[in-house]
N, C-alpha and C positions, 0 to 999 in steps of 0.2 A: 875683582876690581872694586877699589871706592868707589862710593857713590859719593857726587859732589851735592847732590839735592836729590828727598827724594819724599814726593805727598802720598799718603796712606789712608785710604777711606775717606777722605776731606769732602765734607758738604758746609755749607756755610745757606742760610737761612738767614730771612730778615724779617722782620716783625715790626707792625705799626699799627696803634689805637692802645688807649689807657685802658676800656674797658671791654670791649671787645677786639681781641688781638686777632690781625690778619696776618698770616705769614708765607712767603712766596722763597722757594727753595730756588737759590740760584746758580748752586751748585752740588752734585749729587754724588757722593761716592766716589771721588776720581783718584786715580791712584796712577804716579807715575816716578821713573825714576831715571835719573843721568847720571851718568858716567864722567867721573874726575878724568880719567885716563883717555877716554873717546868723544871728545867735542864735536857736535852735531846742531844741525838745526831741525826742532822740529814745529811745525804748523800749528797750532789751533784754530780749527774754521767754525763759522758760524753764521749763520744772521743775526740782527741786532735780537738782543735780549738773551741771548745764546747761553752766557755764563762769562764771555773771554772773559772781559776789563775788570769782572769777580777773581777770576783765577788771577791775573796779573797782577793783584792789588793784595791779595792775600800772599803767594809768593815774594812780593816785595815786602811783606812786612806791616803793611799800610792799614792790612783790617787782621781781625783774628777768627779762624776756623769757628765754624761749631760745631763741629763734630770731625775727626781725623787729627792727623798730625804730618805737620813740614818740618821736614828735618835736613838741616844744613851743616855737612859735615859729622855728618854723625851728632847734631847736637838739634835739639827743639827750638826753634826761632823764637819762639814766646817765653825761651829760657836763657836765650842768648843774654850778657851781661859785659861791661866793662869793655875790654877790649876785643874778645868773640865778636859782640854785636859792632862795635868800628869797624871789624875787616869783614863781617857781612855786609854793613853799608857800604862799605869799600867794592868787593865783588861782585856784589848783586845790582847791577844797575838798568836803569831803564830808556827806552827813549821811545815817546808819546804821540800821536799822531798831528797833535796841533804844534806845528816847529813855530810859534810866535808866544807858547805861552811862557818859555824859562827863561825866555829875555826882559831885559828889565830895559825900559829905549833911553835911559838916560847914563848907562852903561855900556864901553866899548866891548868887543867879542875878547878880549884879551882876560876882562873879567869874569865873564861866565870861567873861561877856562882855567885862569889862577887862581881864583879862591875853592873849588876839592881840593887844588896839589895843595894849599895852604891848611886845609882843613883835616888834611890826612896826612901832612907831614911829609909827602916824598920827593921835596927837593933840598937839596943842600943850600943851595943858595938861587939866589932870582936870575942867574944864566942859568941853571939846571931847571928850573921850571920853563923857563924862555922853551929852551930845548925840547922840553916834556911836548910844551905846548906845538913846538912848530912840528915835532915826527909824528904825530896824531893827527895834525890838520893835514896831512901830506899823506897819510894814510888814508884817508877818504877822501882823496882825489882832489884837495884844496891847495893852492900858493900859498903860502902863509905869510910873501911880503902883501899879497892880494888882499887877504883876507885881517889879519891883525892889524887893531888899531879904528877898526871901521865900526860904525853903530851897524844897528839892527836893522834898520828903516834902509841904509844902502846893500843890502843884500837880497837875493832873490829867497824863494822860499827856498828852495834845493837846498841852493845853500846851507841857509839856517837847516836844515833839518840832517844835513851833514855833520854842522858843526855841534848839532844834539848829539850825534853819535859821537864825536870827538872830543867832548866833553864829558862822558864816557870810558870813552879809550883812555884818557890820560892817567885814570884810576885804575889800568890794568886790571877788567873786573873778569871773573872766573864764567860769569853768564851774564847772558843781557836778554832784557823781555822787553820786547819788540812791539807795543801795542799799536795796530795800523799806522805804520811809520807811513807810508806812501800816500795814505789815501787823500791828504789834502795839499800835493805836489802834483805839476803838471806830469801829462803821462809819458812827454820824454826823459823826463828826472827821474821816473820811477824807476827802469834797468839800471840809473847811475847809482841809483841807493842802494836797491838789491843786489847788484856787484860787490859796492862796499860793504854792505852786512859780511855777502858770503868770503870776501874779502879778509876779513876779521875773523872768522870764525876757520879759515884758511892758517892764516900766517900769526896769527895771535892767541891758537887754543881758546877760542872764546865758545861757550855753547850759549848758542841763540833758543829761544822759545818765541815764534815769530805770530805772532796775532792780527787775523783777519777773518773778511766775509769776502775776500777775491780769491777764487781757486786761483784766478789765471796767475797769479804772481805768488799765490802757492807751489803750485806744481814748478814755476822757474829758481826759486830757492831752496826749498827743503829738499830734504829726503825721505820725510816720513811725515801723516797729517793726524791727528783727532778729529774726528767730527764732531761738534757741541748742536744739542738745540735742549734750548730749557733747561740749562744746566746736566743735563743727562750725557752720557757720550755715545753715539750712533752708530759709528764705523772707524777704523784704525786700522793702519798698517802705512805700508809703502806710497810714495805720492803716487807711481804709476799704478800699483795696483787700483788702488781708492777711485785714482781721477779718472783714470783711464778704464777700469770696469766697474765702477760703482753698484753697489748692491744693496745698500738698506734706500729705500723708496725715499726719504729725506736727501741722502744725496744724491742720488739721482734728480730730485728738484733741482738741487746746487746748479749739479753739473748741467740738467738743461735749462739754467736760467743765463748761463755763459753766449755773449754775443759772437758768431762766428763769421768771418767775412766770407759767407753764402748767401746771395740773397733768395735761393731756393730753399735755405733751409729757416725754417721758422724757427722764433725764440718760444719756449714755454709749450712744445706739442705735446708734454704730457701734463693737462689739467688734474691740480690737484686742489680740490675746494675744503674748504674747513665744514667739518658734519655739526659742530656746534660751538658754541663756543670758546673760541681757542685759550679766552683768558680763564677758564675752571682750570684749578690744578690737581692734576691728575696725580696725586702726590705717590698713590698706591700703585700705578700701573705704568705702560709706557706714554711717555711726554706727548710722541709724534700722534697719536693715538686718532685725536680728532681732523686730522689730515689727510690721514694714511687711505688709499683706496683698499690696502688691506686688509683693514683692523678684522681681529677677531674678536670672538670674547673673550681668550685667556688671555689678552693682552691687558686688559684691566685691573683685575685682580693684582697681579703685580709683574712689578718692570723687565720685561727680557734679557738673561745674561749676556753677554758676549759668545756669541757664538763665531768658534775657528773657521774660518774658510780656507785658508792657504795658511805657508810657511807667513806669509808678514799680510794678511787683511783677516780683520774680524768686524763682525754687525752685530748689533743688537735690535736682534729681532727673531721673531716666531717662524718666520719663511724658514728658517735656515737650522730649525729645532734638532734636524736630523744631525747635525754636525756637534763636534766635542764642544762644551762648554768652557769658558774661561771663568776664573775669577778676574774681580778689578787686579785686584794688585799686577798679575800676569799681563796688565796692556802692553807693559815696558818690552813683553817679549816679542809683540807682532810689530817693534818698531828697530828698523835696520842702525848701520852705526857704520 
């Protein structure tokens, strides 16, 4: 099968000071691959500092790798030229967690949505874009006599953060990365969006890469998660396996830091305190290291493979040494489709 995108040992490192340089790795080795023919959503979770809005910004083109390679269509994004690179900007689109920042308020919503079809050429004339514009707003669950012609300031946020996504859609993109679309919509707008995401990735061949620190609206969209902390990846495979029997000590934080409507059951029964410093970078070993009630010593030296637990869940980590080892590149394989 083609691969429609696919990153290859990608770490990306940032560095800051003229004379002594400090450099914090935000992303480490990650290696992952989709499928042109099999459109999927899959997760990347994390807490803040994790790596996502790195990966999401480097897949979009926006920053450049240092060390790995993103390859789209068969071709290096940082090679991409001419016309290649228009129908990757074309394809590759994004929608961001703040639905107020693409608006301009002195601009109706008809604007946001005409000027891509303008920019990329795909309408014949201003009813075929009309057109464009209204079966996209009507895909994500909008009126489009409701909604066209109105500012920014008369809409709720839902809204807008729909019409992020439909501004999107009109550009027929191949994937869309999903950076915390939800998290600044109220929480009964959240299933309406997550509908629409899977909505799209449904009826439009679209493959989502969905970015978050909520399992709970993890586990209701995808099908398969990454676990990011420090740039490193933790555990992979299926949502239910992951979320439902978690096994590397990090997510199991995740998962018991999820509010459950018990009020018998407590949040956070299993304490897990930092042993030092959590901002030292543990550049040679594992990330989770000064958290872990686990740690050993071989954990330092250097980073835990991926270790197989099942047909579709892997962890990195030492607990699990007994089991076959993965390389990076192989994550693609413990993630369903």
């Amino acid at each position: 099968m083609t691969a429609l995108l696919e990153m290859k040992n990608v770490s990306k490192v940032y560095s800051r000071g003229l004379l002594s340089k400090i450099s914090t790795t935000a992303l480490d080795n990650m290696s992952l691959t989709l499928k042109e023919e099999t459109p999927t959503i899959v997760t990347v979770a994390g807490e803040s500092g994790s790596g996502k809005t790195t990966l999401a910004m480097l897949l979009l083109g926006f920053i450049e790798a240092t060390a790995g390679q993103i390859i789209y269509k068969g071709t290096d994004i940082t090679k991409l030229r001419g016309e290649e690179r228009m129908t990757f900007r074309r394809e590759v689109q994004a929608v961001f967690q703040d639905p107020f920042s693409v608006f301009n308020p002195f601009y109706t919503v008809d604007h946001l949505l005409s000027v891509p079809i303008k920019k990329f050429k795909l309408a014949r004339n201003k009813q075929d874009a009309f057109e464009r514009m209204e079966e996209a707003l009507t895909a994500v669950g909008l009126q489009p006599n409701e909604i066209i012609g109105r500012y920014p300031h008369q809409l709720s946020g839902g809204q807008r953060q729909r019409i992020n996504v439909a501004r999107a859609l009109v550009l027929r993109p191949k994937l869309l990365i999903a950076d915390e679309p939800v998290s600044m919509v109220d929480a009964s707008l959240r299933a309406t969006i997550l509908e629409t995401l899977q909505n799209l990735q449904r009826s439009y061949g679209v493959s989502i890469i969905y970015i978050t620190h909520d399992l709970t609206t993890a586990y209701h969209i995808a099908e398969s998660i990454v676990v990011l902390y420090r740039g490193q990846v933790m555990e992979a495979g299926s949502v239910d396996d992951v979320i439902k029997k978690p096994q590397h000590p990090y997510t199991r934080l995740l998962i018991d830091s999820i509010p459950w409507p018990d009020i018998n059951r407590r949040w956070g029964e299993t304490e897990i305190e930092a042993k030092e410093s959590e901002l030292s970078d543990y550049s040679k070993g594992c990330r989770f290291l000064a958290r872990c009630p686990f740690a050993m010593e071989k954990c330092q030296p250097a980073p835990p493979p991926l270790f197989q637990l099942s047909q579709f869940q892997a962890a990195a980590c030492y607990l699990f040494d007994q089991h076959p080892k993965l390389a990076s590149e192989q994550l693609t394989e413990l993630l369903p489709v």
